[in-house]
C-alpha positions as CSV (number, residue, x, y, z in Angstrom):
1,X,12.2,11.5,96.7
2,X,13.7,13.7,93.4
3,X,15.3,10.0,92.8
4,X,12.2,7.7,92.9
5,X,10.1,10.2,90.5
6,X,12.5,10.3,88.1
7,X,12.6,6.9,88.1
8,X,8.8,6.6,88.0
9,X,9.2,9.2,84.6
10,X,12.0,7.3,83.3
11,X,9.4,4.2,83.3
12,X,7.0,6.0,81.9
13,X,9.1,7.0,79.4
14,X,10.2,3.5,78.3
15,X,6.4,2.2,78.2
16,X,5.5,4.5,76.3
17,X,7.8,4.1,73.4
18,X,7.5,0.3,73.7
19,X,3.7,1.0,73.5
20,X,4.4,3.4,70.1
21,X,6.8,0.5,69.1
22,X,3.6,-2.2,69.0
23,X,1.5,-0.2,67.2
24,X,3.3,0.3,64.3
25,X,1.9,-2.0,61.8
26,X,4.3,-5.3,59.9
27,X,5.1,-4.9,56.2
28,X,3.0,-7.8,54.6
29,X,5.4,-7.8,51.7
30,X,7.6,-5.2,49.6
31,X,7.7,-5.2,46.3
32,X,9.5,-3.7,43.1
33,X,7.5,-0.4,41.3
34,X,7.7,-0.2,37.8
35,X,7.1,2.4,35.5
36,X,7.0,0.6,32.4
37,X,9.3,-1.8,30.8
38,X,13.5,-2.3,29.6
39,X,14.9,-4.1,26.6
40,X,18.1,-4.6,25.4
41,X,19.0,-5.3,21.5
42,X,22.4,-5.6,19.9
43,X,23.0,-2.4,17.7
44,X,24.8,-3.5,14.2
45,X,25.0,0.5,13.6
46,X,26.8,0.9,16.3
47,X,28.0,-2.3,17.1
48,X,27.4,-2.8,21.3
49,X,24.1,-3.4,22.7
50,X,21.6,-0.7,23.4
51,X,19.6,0.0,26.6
52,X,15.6,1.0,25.7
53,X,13.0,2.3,28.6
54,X,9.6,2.3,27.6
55,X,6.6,4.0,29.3
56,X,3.1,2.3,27.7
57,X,-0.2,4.3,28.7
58,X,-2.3,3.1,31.4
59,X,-4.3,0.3,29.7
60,X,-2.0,-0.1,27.2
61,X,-2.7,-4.0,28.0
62,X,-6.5,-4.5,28.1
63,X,-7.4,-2.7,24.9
64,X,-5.5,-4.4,22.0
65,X,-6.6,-2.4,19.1
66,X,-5.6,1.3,20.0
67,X,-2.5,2.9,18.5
68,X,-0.6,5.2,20.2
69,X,1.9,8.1,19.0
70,X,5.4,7.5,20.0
71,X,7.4,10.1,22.0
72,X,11.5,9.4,21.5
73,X,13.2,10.9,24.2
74,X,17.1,11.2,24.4
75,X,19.0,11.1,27.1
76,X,16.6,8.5,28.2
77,X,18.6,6.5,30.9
78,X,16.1,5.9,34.0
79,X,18.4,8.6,36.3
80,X,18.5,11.1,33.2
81,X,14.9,12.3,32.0
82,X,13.2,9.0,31.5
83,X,11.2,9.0,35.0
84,X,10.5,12.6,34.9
85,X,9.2,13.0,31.2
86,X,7.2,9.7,31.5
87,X,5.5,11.4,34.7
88,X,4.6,14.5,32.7
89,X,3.1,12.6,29.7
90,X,1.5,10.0,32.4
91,X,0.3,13.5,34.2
92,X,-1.0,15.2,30.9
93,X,-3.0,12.4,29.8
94,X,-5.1,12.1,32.9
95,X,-8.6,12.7,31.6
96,X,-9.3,15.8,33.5
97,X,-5.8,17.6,32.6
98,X,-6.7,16.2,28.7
99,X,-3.6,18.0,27.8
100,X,-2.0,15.7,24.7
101,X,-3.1,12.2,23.9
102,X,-2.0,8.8,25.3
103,X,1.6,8.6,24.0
104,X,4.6,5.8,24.3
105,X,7.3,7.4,25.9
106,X,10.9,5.2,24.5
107,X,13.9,6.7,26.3
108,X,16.9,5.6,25.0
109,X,19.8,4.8,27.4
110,X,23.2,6.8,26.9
111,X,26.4,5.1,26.3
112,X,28.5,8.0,24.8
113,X,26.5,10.3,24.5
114,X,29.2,13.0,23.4
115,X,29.9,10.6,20.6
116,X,26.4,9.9,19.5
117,X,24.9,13.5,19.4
118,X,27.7,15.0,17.6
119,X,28.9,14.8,14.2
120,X,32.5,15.7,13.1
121,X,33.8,19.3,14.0
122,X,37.5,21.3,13.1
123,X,36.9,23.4,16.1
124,X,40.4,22.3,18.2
125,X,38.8,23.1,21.9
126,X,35.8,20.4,20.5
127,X,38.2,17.7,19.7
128,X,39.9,18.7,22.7
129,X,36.9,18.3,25.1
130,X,35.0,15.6,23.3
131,X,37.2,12.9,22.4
132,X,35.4,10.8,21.2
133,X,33.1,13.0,19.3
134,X,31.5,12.7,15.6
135,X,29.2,9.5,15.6
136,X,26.1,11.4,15.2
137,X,25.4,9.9,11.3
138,X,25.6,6.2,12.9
139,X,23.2,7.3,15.8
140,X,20.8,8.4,13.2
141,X,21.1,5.5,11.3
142,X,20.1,3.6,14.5
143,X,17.2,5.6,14.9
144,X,16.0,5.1,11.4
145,X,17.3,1.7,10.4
146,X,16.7,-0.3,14.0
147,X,14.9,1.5,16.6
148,X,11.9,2.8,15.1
149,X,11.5,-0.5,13.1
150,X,11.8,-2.2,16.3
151,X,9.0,-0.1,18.1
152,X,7.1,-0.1,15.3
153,X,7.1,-4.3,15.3
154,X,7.0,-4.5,19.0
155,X,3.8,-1.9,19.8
156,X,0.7,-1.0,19.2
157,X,2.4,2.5,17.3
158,X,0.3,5.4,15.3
159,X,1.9,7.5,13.1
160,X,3.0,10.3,15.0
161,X,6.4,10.7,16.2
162,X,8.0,13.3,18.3
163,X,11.7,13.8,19.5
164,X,13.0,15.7,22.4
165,X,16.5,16.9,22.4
166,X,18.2,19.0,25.1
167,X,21.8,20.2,25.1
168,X,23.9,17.9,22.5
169,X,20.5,16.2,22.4
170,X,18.9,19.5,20.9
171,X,22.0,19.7,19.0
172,X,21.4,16.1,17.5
173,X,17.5,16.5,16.9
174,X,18.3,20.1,15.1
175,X,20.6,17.7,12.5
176,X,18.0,15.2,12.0
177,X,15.4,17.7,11.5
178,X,17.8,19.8,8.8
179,X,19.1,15.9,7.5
180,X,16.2,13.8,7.9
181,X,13.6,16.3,8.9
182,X,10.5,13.2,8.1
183,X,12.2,11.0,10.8
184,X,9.9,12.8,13.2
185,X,6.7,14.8,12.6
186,X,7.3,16.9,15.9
187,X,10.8,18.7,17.2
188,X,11.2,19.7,20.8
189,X,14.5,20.9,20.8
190,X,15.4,22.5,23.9
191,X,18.6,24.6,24.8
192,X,20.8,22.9,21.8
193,X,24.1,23.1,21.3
194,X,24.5,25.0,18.5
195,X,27.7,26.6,19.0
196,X,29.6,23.5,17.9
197,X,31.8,23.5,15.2
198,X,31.5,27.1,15.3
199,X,28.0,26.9,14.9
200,X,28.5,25.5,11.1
201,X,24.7,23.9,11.3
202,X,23.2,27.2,11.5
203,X,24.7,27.8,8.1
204,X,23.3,24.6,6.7
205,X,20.8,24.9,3.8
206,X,18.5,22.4,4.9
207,X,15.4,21.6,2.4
208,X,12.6,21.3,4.8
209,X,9.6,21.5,2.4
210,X,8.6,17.8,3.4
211,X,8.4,18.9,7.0
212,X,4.5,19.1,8.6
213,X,4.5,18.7,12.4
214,X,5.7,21.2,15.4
215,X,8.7,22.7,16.7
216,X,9.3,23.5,19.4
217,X,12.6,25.4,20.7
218,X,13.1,27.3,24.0
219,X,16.6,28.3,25.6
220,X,17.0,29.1,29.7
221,X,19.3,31.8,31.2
222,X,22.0,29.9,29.8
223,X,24.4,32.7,28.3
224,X,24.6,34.6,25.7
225,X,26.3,32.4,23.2
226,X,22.8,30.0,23.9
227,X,20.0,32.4,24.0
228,X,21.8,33.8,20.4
229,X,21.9,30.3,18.8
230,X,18.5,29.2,19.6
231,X,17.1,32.3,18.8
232,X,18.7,32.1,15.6
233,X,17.5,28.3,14.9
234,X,13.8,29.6,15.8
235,X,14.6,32.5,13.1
236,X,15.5,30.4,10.5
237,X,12.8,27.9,11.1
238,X,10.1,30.5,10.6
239,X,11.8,32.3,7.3
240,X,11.3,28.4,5.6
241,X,7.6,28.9,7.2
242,X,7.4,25.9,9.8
243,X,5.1,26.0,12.4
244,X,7.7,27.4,14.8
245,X,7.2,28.3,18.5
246,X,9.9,29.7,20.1
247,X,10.3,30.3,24.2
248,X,12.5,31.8,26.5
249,X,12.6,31.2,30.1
250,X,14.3,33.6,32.2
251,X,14.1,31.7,35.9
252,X,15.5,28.4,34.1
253,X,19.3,27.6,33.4
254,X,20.4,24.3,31.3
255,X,20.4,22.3,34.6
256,X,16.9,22.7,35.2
257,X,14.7,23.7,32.0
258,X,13.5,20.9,30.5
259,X,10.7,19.8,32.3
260,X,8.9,22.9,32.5
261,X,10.1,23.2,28.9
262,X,8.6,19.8,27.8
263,X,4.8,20.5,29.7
264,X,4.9,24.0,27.4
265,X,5.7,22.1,24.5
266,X,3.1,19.6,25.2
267,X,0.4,22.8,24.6
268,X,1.9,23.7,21.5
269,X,1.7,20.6,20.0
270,X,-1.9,20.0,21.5
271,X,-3.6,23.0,21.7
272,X,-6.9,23.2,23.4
273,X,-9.7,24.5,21.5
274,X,-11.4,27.5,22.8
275,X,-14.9,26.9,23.8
């Protein structure tokens, strides 16, 4: 008798899956999700060819009069920051979050990126860990000379520019700003770098008179050595009286700061008028 009802559960058992089975509905099709949009263009600054990911607003295509400021994002390789920082401009530009305007996000794809955000150092335990270091002036070039031009031709661009930088990449936007500080109007230059070359850009006399937009700089629980430095590039931007905004996150490290870095930025830089 035990037998024969287990049986009789055993079959019930069976139908009953094969019932769950047929009522799962077919997949009509599956298809590829895209955020936006990759080129590739043969660098003459840097002689190899160059990996661009491009986020364009929602509508970008059925209005073709509107301009849009361009955000340049480093470390811009689709499993970098690319998909994340596109989602937090796509997020702040809803209409009812209204936090920053419609923006072209252009993340540019790393090939070395040790070589491109650093420029020459005498500091031995540099050369030692970054071989390949010091290309930063020929990365800039490519920014000025070829990139921009190229975005500028290819989109519907305003006028407004902003860079994001983290790590080397803060390191790298700290020298354009001190270098070529109207390459950009607005700096977010998040947990940089500064201690290479024994921190020799800090002592740079940059003349930054020209310089009108924001910047933005904010260090994690990173050390001491990284809290000190960006604290002391926030310093020295506000004794040359830039519009300066300096933040420290204690619950962040370097591994995970930026994006809540990059949504506090986006306030600065687009602060909401008090009703």
């Amino acid at each position: 008798m035990k037998k024969v009802l287990w049986l009789a559960c055993l079959s019930l058992c069976i139908l009953t899956l094969n019932a769950q089975e047929k009522a799962l509905p077919e997949i009509a099709n599956r298809d590829a999700f895209s955020i936006g949009e990759t080129f590739t263009f043969l660098s003459d600054k840097l002689s190899e060819e160059r990996i661009v990911n491009v986020y364009l607003p929602n509508g970008y295509s059925d209005n073709s009069t509107k301009e849009y400021p361009v955000i340049y994002l480093l470390d811009g390789t689709a499993d970098e920051d690319f998909i994340h920082i596109a989602g937090l401009v796509q997020f702040g530009t809803f209409p009812w979050i209204n936090m920053l305007p419609e923006s072209i996000v252009i993340g540019i794809a790393n090939v070395d990126r040790k070589r491109d955000f650093t420029y020459p150092t005498n500091n031995v335990q540099d050369k030692a860990d970054f071989p390949t270091t010091g290309g930063s002036a020929a990365f800039i070039d490519f920014l000025e000379q070829e990139l921009q031009p190229l975005i500028q031709d290819t989109y519907r661009t305003a006028d407004t520019t902003t860079i994001i930088g983290q790590s080397l990449g803060g390191l790298l936007a700290t020298e354009i700003l001190f270098k070529k500080p109207t390459l950009f109007d607005n700096y977010l230059i998040i947990s940089p770098s500064l201690w290479w070359d024994d921190e020799s850009l800090l002592d740079y006399s940059p003349n930054l008179s020209s310089v009108t937009g924001k910047i933005y700089v904010a260090v994690g629980k990173e050390g001491p050595t990284m809290k000190r430095v960006a604290r002391s590039l926030a310093k020295k931007l506000s004794a040359a009286k830039l519009d300066v905004h300096f933040e420290y996150f204690g619950k962040q490290d370097h591994g995970n700061i930026l994006h809540q870095a990059v949504y506090n930025a986006f306030s600065v830089l687009y602060p909401k008028e008090e009703k």
